[in-house]
C-alpha positions as MATLAB code, in Angstrom:
seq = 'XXXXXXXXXXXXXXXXXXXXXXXXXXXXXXXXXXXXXXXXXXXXXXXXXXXXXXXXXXXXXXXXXXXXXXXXXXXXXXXXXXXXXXXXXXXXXXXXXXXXXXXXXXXXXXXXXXXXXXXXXXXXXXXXXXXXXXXXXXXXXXXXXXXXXXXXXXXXXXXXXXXXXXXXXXXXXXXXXXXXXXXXXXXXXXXXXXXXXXXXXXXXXX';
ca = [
     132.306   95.262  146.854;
     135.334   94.012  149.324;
     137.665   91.550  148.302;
     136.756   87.883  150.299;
     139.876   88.897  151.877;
     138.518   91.486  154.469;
     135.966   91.609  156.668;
     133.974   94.680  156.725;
     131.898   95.965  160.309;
     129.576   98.492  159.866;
     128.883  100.784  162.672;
     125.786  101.615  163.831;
     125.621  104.421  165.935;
     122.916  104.492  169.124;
     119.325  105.936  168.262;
     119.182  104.509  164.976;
     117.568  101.417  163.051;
     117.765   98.692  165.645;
     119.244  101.010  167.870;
     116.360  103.459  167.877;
     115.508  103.079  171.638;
     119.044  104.026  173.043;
     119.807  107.594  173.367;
     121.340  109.697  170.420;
     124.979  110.462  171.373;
     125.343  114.281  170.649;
     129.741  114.731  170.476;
     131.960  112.902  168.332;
     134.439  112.123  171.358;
     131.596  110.008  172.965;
     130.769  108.262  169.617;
     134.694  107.829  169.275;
     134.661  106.006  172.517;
     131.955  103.411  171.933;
     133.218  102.794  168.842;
     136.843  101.932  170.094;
     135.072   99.639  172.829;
     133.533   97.769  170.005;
     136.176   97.125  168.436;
     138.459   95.627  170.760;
     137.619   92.087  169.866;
     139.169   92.796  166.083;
     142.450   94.613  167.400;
     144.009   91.050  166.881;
     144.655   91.618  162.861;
     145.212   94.377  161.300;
     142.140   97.215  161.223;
     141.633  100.236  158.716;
     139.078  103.038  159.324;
     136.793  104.641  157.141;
     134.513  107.515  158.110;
     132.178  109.936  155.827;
     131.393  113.038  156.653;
     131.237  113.497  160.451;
     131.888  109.841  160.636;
     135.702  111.214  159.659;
     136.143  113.177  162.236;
     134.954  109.740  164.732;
     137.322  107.406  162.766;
     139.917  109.955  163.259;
     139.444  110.279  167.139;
     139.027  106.288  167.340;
     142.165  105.938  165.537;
     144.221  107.919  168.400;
     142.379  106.120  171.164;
     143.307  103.120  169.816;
     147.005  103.980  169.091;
     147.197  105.310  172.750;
     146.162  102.002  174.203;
     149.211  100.678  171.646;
     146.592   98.868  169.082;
     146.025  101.413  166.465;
     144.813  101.042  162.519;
     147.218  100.398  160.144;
     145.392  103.152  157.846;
     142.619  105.706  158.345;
     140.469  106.353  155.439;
     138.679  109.980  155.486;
     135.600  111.426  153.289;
     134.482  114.492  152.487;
     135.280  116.155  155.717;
     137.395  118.793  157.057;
     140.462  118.017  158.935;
     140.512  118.799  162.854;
     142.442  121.578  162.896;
     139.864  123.523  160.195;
     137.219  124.986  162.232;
     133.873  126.192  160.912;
     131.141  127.704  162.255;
     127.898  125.883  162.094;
     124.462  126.027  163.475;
     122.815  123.478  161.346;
     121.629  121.729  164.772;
     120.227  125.073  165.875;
     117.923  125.317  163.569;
     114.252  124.108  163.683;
     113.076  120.861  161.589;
     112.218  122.632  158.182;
     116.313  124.069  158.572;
     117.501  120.654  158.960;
     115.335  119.251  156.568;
     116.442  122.111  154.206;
     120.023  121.351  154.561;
     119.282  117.649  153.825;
     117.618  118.683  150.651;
     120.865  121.084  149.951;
     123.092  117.988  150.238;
     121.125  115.415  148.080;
     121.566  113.284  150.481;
     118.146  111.954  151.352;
     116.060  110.119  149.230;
     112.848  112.279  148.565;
     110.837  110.197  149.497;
     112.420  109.720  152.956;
     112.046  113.559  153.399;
     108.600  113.897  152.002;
     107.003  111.027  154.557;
     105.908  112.719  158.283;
     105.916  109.399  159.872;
     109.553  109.011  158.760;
     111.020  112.037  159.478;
     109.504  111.773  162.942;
     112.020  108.530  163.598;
     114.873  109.811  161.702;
     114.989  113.884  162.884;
     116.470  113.143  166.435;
     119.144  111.072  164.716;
     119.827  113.760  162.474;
     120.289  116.594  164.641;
     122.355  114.655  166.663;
     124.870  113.929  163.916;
     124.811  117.679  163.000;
     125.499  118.346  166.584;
     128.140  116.443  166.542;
     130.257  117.111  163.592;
     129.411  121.452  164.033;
     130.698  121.170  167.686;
     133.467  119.403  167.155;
     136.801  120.840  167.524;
     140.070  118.401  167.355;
     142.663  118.984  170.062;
     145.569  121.100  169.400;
     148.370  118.620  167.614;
     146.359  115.944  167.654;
     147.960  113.595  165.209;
     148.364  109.927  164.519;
     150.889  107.598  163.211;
     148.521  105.420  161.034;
     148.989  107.119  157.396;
     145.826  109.261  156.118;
     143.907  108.512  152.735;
     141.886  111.487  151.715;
     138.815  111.126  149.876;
     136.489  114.324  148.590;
     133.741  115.240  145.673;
     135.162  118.364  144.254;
     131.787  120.235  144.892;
     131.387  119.206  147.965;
     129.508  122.177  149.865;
     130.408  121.292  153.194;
     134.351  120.710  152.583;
     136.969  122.632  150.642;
     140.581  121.111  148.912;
     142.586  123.208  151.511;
     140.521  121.926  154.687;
     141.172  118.142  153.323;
     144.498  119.199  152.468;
     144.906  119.821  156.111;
     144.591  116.121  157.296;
     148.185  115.827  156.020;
     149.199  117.732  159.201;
     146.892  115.049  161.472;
     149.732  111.948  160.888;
     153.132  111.282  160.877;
     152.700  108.858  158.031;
     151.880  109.335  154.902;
     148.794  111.368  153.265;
     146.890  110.664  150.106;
     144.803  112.834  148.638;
     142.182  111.740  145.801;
     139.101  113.916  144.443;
     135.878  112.874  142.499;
     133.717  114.563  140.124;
     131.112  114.780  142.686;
     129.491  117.292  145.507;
     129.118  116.129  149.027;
     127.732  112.584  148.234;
     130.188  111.686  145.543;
     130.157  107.820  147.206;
     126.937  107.052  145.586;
     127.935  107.827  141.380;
     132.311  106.592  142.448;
     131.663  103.753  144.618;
     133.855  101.318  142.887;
     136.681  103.564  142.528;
     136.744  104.657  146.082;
     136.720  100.664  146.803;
     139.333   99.839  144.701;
     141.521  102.710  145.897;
     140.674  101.313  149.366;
     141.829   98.182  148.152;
     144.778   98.768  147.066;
     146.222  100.024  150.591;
     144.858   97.282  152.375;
     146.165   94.775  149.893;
     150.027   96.710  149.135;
];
């Protein structure tokens, strides 16, 4: 769905798929930090960020790790999550499997069969409450802000996010701040794929 011209690396966080033996990372700093460290061999050419969800707030974070060591993204993409100054509190993680599970359900963003198989759930729970760890106990540092300009992306009935909390990102960068909004609740990505691609496209291509 990317133009020939770009080459797209997925990340794959530890605990997961064929990273299922390593140990779930529970904070979005320490995610942020591996991440960065992978990257390091494509900080030659110019690099743009996109992160769902909590993987927003980790883009975010990798994007001022990398513009401290003087290498950062020439644009950070950011979907359907809260900016780091917006605070909420959470307890997702807290609660026991059926919680989690019931949250998932909330979302729609599980296929049902996925959350109706024991055996699968069993593999993919620890992975899950990890992520919810991560993203409920994150809190961004006072000021923190980056230079690389900030593309906003949210479902306008998204659950988990409101239009003022993505509104918010705008005070995260010293460069400029899009905004854009889908028909769409928390997993908009799925039904405005091609849109969000070719709005993606068009900043990595102007």
């Amino acid at each position: 769905m990317v133009a020939p011209a770009h080459e797209v690396l997925a990340v794959q966080y530890p605990g997961r798929q064929d990273r299922r033996h390593e140990r779930c990372l529970e904070s979005v700093p320490q995610l942020a930090e591996h991440v960065a460290a992978e990257l390091v061999p494509w900080l030659d050419r110019p690099l743009y960020l996109f992160g769902h969800s909590m993987g927003a707030s980790v883009a975010f974070e990798v994007a001022r790790l990398l513009e401290a060591r003087g290498t950062g993204p020439a644009a950070l993409f950011v979907s359907g999550r809260r900016a780091p100054s917006q605070v909420r509190n959470e307890t997702v993680h807290l609660l026991d499997d059926a919680g989690v599970l019931a949250e998932m359900r909330r979302l729609d963003g599980s296929d049902a069969r996925v959350l109706d198989d024991e055996e699968m759930l069993r593999a993919i729970l620890p992975a899950l409450r990890a992520d919810y760890k991560a993203a409920e106990t994150y809190r961004g540092e006072d000021g923190a802000i980056v230079s690389a300009p900030i593309h906003a992306h949210i479902g306008l009935h998204d659950p988990k996010v409101t239009l003022a909390e993505v509104r918010a990102w705008r005070d995260h960068t010293t460069g400029d701040f899009e905004l854009t909004t889908y028909d769409g609740g928390h997993f908009y990505l799925g039904e405005h794929a091609a849109r969000l691609v070719a709005s993606m496209e068009a900043v990595m291509s102007s």
